[in-house]
C-alpha positions as CSV (number, residue, x, y, z in Angstrom):
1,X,127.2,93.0,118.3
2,X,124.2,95.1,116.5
3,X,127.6,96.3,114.3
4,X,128.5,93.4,112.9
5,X,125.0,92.1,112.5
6,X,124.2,95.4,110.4
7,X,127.2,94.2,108.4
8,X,125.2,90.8,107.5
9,X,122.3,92.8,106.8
10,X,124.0,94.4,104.3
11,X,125.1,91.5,102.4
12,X,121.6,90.7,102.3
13,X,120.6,88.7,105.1
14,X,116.8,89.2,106.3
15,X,117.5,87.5,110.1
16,X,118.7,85.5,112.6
17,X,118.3,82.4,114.9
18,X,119.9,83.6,118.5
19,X,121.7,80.5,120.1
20,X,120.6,80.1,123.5
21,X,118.9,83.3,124.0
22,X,117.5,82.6,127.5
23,X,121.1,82.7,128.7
24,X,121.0,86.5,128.2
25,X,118.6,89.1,129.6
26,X,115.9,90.0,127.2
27,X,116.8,94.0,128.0
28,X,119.9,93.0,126.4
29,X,118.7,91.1,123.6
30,X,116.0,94.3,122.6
31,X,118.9,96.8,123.0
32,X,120.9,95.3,120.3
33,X,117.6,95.1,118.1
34,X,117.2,98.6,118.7
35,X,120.4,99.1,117.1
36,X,119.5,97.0,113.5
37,X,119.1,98.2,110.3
38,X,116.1,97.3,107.6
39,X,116.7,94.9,105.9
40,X,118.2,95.1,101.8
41,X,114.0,95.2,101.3
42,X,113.3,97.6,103.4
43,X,111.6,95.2,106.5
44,X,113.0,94.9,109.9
45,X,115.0,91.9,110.9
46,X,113.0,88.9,111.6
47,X,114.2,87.5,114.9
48,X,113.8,84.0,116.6
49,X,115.3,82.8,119.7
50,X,116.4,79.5,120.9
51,X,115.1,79.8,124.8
52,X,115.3,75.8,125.6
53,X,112.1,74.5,128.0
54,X,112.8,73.4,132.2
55,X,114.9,75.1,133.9
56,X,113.7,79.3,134.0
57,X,113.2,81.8,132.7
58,X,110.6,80.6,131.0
59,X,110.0,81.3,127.0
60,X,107.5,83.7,127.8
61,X,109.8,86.5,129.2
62,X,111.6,86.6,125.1
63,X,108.5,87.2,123.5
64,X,109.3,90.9,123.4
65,X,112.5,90.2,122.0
66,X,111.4,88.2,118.9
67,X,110.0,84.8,118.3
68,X,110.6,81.7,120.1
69,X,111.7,78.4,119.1
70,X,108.7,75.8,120.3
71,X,110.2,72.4,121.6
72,X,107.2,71.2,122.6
73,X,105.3,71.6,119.2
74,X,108.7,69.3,117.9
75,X,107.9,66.8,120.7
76,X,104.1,66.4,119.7
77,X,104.5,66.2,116.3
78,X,107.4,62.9,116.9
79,X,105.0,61.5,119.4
80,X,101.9,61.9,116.6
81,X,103.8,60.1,113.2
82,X,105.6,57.2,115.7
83,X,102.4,56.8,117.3
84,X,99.0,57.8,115.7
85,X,98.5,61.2,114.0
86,X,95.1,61.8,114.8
87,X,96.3,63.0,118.2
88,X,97.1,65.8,115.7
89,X,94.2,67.1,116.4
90,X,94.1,68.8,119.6
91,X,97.7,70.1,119.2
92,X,96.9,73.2,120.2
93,X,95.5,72.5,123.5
94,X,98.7,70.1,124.1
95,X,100.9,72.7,125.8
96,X,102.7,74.0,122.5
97,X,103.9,77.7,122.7
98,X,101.2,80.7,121.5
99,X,101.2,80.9,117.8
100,X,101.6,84.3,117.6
101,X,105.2,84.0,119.3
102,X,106.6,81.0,117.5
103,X,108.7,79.1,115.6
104,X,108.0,75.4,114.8
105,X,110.1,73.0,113.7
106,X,110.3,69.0,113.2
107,X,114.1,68.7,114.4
108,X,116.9,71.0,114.6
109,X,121.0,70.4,114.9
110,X,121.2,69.6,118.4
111,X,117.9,67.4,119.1
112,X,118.4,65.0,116.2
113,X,121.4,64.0,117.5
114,X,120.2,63.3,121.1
115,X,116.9,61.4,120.4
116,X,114.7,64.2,121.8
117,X,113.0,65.0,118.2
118,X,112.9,63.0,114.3
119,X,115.4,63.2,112.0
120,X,115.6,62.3,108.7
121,X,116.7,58.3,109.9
122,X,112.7,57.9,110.6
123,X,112.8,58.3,106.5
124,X,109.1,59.3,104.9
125,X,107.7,60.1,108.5
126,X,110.3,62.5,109.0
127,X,109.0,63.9,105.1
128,X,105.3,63.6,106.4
129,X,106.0,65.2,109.4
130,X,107.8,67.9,107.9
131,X,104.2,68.3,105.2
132,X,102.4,68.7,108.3
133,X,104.1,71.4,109.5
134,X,103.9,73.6,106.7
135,X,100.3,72.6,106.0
136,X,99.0,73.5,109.6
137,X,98.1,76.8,110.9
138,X,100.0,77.9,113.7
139,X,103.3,79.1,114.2
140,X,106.1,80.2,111.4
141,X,107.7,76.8,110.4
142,X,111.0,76.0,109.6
143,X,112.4,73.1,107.6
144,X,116.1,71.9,109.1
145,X,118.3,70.5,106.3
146,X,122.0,69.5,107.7
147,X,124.2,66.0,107.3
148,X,124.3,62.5,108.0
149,X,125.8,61.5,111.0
150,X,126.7,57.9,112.7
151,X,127.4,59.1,115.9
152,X,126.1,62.5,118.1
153,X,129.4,64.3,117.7
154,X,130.6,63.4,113.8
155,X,131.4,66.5,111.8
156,X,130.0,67.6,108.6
157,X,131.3,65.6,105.7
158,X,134.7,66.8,104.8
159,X,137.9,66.4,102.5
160,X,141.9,66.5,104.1
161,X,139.8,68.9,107.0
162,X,138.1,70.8,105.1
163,X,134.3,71.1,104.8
164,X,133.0,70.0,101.4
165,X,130.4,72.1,99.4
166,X,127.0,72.1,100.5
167,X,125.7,70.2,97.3
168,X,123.4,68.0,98.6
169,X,124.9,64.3,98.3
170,X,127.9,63.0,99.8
171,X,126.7,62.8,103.0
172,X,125.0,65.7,102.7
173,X,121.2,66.0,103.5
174,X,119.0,68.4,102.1
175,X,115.1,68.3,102.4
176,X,114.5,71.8,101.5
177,X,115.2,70.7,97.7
178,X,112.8,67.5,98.4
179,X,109.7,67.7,95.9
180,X,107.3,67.6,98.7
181,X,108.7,69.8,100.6
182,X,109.1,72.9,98.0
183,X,105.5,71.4,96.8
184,X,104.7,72.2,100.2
185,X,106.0,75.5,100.6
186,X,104.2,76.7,97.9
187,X,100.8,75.4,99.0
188,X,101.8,77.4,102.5
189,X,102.4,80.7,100.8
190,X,99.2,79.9,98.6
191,X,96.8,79.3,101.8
192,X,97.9,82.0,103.8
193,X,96.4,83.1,106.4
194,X,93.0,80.4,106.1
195,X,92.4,79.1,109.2
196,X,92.4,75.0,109.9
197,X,89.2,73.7,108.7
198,X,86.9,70.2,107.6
199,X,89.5,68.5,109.9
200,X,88.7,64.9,109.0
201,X,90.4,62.0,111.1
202,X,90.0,58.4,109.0
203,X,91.8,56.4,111.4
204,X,94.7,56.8,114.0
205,X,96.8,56.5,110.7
206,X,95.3,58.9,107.9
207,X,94.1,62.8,108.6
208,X,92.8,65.6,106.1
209,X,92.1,69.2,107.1
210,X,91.7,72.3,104.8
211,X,92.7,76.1,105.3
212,X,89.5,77.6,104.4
213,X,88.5,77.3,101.2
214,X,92.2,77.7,100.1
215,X,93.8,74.6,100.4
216,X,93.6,70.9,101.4
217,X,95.9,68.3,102.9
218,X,95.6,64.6,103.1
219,X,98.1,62.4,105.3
220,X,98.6,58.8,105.3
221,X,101.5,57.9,108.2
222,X,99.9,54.1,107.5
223,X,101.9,51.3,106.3
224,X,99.8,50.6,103.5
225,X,97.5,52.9,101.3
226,X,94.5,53.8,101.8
227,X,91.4,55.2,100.1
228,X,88.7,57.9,101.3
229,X,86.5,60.4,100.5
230,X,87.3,63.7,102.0
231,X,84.8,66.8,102.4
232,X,86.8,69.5,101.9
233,X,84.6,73.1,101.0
234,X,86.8,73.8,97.9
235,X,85.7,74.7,94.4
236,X,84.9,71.9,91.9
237,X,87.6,71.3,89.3
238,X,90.9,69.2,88.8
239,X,93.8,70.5,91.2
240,X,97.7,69.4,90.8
241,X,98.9,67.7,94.0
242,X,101.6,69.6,94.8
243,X,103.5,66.8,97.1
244,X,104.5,65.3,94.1
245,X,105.0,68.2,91.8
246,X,101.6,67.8,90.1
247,X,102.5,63.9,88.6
248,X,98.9,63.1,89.8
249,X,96.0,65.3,90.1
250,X,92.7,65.4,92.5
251,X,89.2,65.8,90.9
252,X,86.6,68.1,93.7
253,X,83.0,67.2,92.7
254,X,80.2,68.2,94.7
255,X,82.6,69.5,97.5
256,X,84.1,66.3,97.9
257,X,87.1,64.6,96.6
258,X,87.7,60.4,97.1
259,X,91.9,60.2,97.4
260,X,93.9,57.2,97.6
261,X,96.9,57.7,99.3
262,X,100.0,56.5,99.1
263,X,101.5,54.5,102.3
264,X,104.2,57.0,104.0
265,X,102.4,59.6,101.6
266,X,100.2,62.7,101.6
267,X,98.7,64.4,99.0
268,X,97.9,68.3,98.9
269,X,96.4,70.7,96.7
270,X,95.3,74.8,96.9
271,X,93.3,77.3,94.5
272,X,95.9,78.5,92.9
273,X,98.3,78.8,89.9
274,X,100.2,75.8,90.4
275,X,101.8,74.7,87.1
276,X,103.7,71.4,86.6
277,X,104.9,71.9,83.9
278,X,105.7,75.2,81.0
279,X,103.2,76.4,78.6
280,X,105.2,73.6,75.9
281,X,104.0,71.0,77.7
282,X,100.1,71.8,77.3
283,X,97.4,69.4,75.8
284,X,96.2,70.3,72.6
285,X,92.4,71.2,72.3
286,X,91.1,68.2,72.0
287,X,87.7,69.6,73.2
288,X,88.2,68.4,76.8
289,X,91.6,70.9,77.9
290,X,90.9,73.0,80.8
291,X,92.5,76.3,81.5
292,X,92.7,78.4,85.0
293,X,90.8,81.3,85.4
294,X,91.0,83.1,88.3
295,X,88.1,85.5,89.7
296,X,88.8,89.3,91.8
297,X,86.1,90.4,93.5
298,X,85.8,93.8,95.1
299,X,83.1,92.8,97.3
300,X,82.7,93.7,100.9
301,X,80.2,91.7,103.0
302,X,78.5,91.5,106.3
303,X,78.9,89.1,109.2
304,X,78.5,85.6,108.1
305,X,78.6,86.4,104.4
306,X,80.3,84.9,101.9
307,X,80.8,85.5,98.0
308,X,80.9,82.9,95.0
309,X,80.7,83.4,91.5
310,X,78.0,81.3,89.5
311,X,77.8,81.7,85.9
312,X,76.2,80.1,82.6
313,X,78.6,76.9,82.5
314,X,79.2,74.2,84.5
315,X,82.2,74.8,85.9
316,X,80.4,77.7,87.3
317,X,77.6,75.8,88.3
318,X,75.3,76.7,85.3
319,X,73.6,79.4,87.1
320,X,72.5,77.2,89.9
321,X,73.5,79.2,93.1
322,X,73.9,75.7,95.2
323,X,76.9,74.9,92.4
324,X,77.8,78.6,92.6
325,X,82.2,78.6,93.1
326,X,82.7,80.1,96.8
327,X,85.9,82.5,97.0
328,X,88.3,82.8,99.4
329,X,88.4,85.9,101.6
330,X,92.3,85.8,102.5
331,X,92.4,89.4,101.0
332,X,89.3,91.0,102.2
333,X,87.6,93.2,100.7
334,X,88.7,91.3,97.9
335,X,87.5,87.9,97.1
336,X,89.8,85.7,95.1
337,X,89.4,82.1,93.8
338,X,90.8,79.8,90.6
339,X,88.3,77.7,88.8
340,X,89.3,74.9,86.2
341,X,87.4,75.9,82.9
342,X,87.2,74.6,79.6
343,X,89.6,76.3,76.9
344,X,87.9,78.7,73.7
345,X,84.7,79.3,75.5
346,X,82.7,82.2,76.3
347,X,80.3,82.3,79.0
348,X,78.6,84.8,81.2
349,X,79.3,85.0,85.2
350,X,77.9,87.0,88.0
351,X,79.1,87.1,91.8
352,X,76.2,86.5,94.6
353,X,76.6,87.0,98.2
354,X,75.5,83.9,100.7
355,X,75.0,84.4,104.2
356,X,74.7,81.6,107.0
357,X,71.0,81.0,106.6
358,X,71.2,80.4,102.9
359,X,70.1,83.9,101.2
360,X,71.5,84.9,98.3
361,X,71.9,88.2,97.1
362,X,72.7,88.9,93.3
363,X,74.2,91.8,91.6
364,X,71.9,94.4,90.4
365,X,74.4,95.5,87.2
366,X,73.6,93.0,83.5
367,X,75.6,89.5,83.3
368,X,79.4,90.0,83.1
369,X,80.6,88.0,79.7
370,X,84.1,86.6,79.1
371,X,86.3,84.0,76.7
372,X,88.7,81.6,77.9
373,X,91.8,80.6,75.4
374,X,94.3,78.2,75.8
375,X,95.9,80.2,78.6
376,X,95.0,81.1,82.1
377,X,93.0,84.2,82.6
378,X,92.3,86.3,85.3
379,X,89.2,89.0,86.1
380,X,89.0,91.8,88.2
381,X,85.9,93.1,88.8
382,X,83.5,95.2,91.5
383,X,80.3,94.3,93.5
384,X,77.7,95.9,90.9
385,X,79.8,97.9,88.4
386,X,79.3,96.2,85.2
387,X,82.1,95.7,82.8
388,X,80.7,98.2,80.3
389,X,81.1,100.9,82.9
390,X,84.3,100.6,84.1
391,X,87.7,101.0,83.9
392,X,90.5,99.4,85.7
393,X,93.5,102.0,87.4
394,X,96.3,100.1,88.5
395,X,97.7,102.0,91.8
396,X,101.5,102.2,92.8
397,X,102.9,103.9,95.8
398,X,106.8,103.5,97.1
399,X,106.8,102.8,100.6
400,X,109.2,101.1,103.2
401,X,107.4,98.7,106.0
402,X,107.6,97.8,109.2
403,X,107.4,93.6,109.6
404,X,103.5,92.6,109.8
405,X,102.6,95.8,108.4
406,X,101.0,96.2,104.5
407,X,100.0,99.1,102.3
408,X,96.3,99.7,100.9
409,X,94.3,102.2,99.1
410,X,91.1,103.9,100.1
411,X,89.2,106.5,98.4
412,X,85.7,108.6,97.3
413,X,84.3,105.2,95.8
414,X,82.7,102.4,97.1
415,X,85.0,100.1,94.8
416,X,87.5,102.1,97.2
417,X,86.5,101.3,100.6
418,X,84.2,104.4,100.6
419,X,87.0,105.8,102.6
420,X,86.4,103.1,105.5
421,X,90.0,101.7,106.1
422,X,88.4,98.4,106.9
423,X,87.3,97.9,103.3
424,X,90.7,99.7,101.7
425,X,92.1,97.6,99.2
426,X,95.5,95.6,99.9
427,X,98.3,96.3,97.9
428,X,100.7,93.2,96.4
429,X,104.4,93.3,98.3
430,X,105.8,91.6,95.0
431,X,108.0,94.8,94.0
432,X,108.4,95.7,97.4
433,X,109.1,98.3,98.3
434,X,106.7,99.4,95.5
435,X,103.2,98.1,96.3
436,X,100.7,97.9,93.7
437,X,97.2,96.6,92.6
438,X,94.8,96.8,89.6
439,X,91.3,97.9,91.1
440,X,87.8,98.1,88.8
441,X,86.5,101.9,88.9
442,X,83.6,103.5,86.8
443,X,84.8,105.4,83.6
444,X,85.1,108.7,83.4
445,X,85.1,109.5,86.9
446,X,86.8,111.9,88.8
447,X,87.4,110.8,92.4
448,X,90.0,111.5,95.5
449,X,92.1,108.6,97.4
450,X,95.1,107.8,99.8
451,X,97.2,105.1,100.9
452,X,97.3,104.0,104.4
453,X,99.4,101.3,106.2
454,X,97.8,98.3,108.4
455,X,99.4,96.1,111.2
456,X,99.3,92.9,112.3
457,X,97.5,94.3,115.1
458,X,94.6,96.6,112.8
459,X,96.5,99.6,113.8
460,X,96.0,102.2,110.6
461,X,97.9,104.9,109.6
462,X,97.1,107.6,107.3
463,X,100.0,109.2,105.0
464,X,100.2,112.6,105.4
465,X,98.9,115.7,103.1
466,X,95.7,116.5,101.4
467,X,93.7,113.6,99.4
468,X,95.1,112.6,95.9
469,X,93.1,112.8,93.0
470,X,92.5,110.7,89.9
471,X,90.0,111.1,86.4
472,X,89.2,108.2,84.4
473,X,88.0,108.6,80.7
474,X,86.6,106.2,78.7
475,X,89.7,103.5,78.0
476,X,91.1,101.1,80.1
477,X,94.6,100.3,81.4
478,X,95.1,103.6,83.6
479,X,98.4,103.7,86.3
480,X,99.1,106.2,88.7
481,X,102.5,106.1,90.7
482,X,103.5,107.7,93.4
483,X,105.3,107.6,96.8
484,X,104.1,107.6,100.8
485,X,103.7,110.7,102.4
């Protein structure tokens, strides 16, 4: 088994659903994991396991083998949209499966057939439900595309007995290519790890929650649309509503945002780089266009402390620390955030730290000054290194990863963690397995650093050898490359 498994690997595959795992015996199932390769990028397989709920054992005893497929999330989330989706609400105290050891989905190839769970017959519920899922945090979701079917045992649509191509009409049904549903995904990728918050509940029809600052979600499972005003802790600006590939947009003023939604319909927006459309379709400067740019922050806090930028225009609250733009903290010690700002403008910023009782702590170093253009920008910058004295080194290190582990660096310099692994700086996966990450040091500096490797868990491990070492001059643009030792 673990041989021909290895052989999909191979081909590319990154892992697999097991069929009625609870039918085998979980020392078994882990001694044919044992046996798997990495995966073509250099991950372990990602396993889930289908271990239906009654009779025993229960799911419980596969958690050590991998995931598990969460029937009872499926059931609550049918019982919510045919019934009324505030119940939504206390989902996770309604019996589902621990997040940490699940997989959620909305229907799969065996329980739309027999009634147990939605399928795509309940039409824009079934879509809505479907948003839900990958706007909540809890377990990993999974969308289920497959075909239309008249009766429980009909085959897959098919020509003189053979099946047709998978191409999405023709009986074919296919929600993974459905605009809210890849808007969808990539608001879940955006939000990350943000945890559920401002969960609003308008009636036993229409719900709103955020992730953090990250993201928000509005859902309407009405049969008519409706119009409220959400509070939803994200940035002022305009944001693209990704459910319907940014045709409409949502304006955040004062922390709030007044949405009319759509009956059957949701509408969903993150800080991000969400773009609707290429740089050939962009306004001209009429004196009113608006640009992205997006604010890196180096800053590690305390307990209860949070950091915003604030800076000389309004977008940026005019220096008023109330308006100041609160970032997210989804890649701590970093603090990251997108801010809608006006195009050709120059403007100076500064980052302040707010704690729970409402102190605010500036920067000590001068006002950091910028320019917008016509395209979107981004900064990186350090708690109290000013712009004039520093440099930015962009680090790269080769190294192959466990699943739920990442790579950081840490070094001699506060804007390196001051060698405490808890403020290290995490490293992007995007060239995986070459991690990387631009990070704002003073010029003309010599200083000494290492990578480490993090867990899902907070377990750290060192690489091996003595400290590396790096010197700055006086320039900008500096890379060093290496690989895990």
């Amino acid at each position: 088994m673990a041989a021909y498994l290895n052989e999909q690997i191979a081909l590319g595959v990154d892992g697999f659903r097991i069929d009625a795992a609870k039918h085998m015996p979980v020392a078994d199932l882990n001694a044919i994991w044992a046996k798997l390769d990495n995966t073509t990028a250099g991950a372990e397989p990602y396993i889930f396991q289908e271990v239906y709920p009654g009779s025993a054992p229960p799911a419980s005893d596969y958690y050590s083998a991998g995931d598990v497929l969460d029937f009872t999330y499926a059931s609550r989330v049918k019982s919510a949209f045919q019934g009324n989706v505030s119940d939504l609400e206390s989902l996770p105290s309604s019996g589902v499966l621990p997040p940490a050891n699940s997989v959620s989905f909305v229907t799969n190839h065996d329980t739309e057939r027999n009634g147990l769970h939605m399928s795509y017959k309940d039409g824009d519920t079934y879509q809505l439900a479907n948003v839900f899922q990958l706007a909540y945090e809890w377990s990993t979701p999974t969308v289920y595309s497959g075909f239309e079917f008249s009766s429980s045992d009909q085959a897959p649509p098919n020509s003189n007995g053979f099946v047709t191509d998978t191409n999405c009409s023709g009986g074919w049904y296919c929600p993974q290519r459905d605009a809210a549903v890849t808007g969808m995904v990539k608001w879940h990728n955006a939000v990350g790890s943000e945890a559920v918050a401002n969960w609003s509940t308008k009636s036993s029809s229409v719900i709103g929650f955020g992730r953090g600052t990250a993201g928000y979600v509005a859902i309407n499972n009405g049969s008519s649309a409706a119009t409220y005003t959400f509070v939803r802790g994200m940035a002022d600006g305009t944001y693209a509503n990704v459910v319907d590939n940014g045709a409409t947009t949502v304006t955040v003023s004062g922390g709030n945002a007044t949405l009319t939604l759509p009956s059957k319909g949701a509408i969903a927006f993150y800080d991000g780089e969400f773009t609707p459309c290429d740089t050939s379709c962009e306004e001209p400067d009429d004196g009113t266009s608006t640009v992205t740019a997006t604010f890196n922050a180096y800053a590690p806090t305390t307990s209860g402390q949070d950091v915003h930028v604030v800076g000389s225009i309004a977008a940026l609250g005019g220096w008023d620390t109330a308006k100041a733009v609160k970032l997210s903290s989804s890649g701590y010690p970093v603090w990251a955030g997108a801010v809608s700002m006006p195009v050709n403008t120059s403007f100076d910023f500064k980052y302040v730290k707010k704690d729970a009782a409402g102190n605010i702590t500036w920067e000590s170093n001068a006002n950091r000054s910028a320019t917008t253009a016509t395209s979107a920008v981004g900064f990186q910058n350090s708690w109290n290194v000013a712009n004039a004295d520093a440099t930015d080194v962009t680090f790269n290190v080769t190294a192959t990863t466990a699943f739920g582990t990442n790579v950081y660096v840490v070094g001699s310099l506060a804007s390196l963690g001051s060698w405490n692994p808890a403020d290290a700086i995490p490293l992007s996966s995007a060239s995986y397995p070459t991690w990387s990450k631009p990070v704002i040091v003073p010029k003309s500096t010599t200083f000494e650093y290492k990578f480490i490797k993090k867990d899902g868990s907070g377990n750290v491990t060192w690489e091996s050898g003595t400290n590396r070492s790096y010197t700055t001059g006086s320039a900008s643009g500096y890379t060093t490359s290496g690989t895990w030792k």
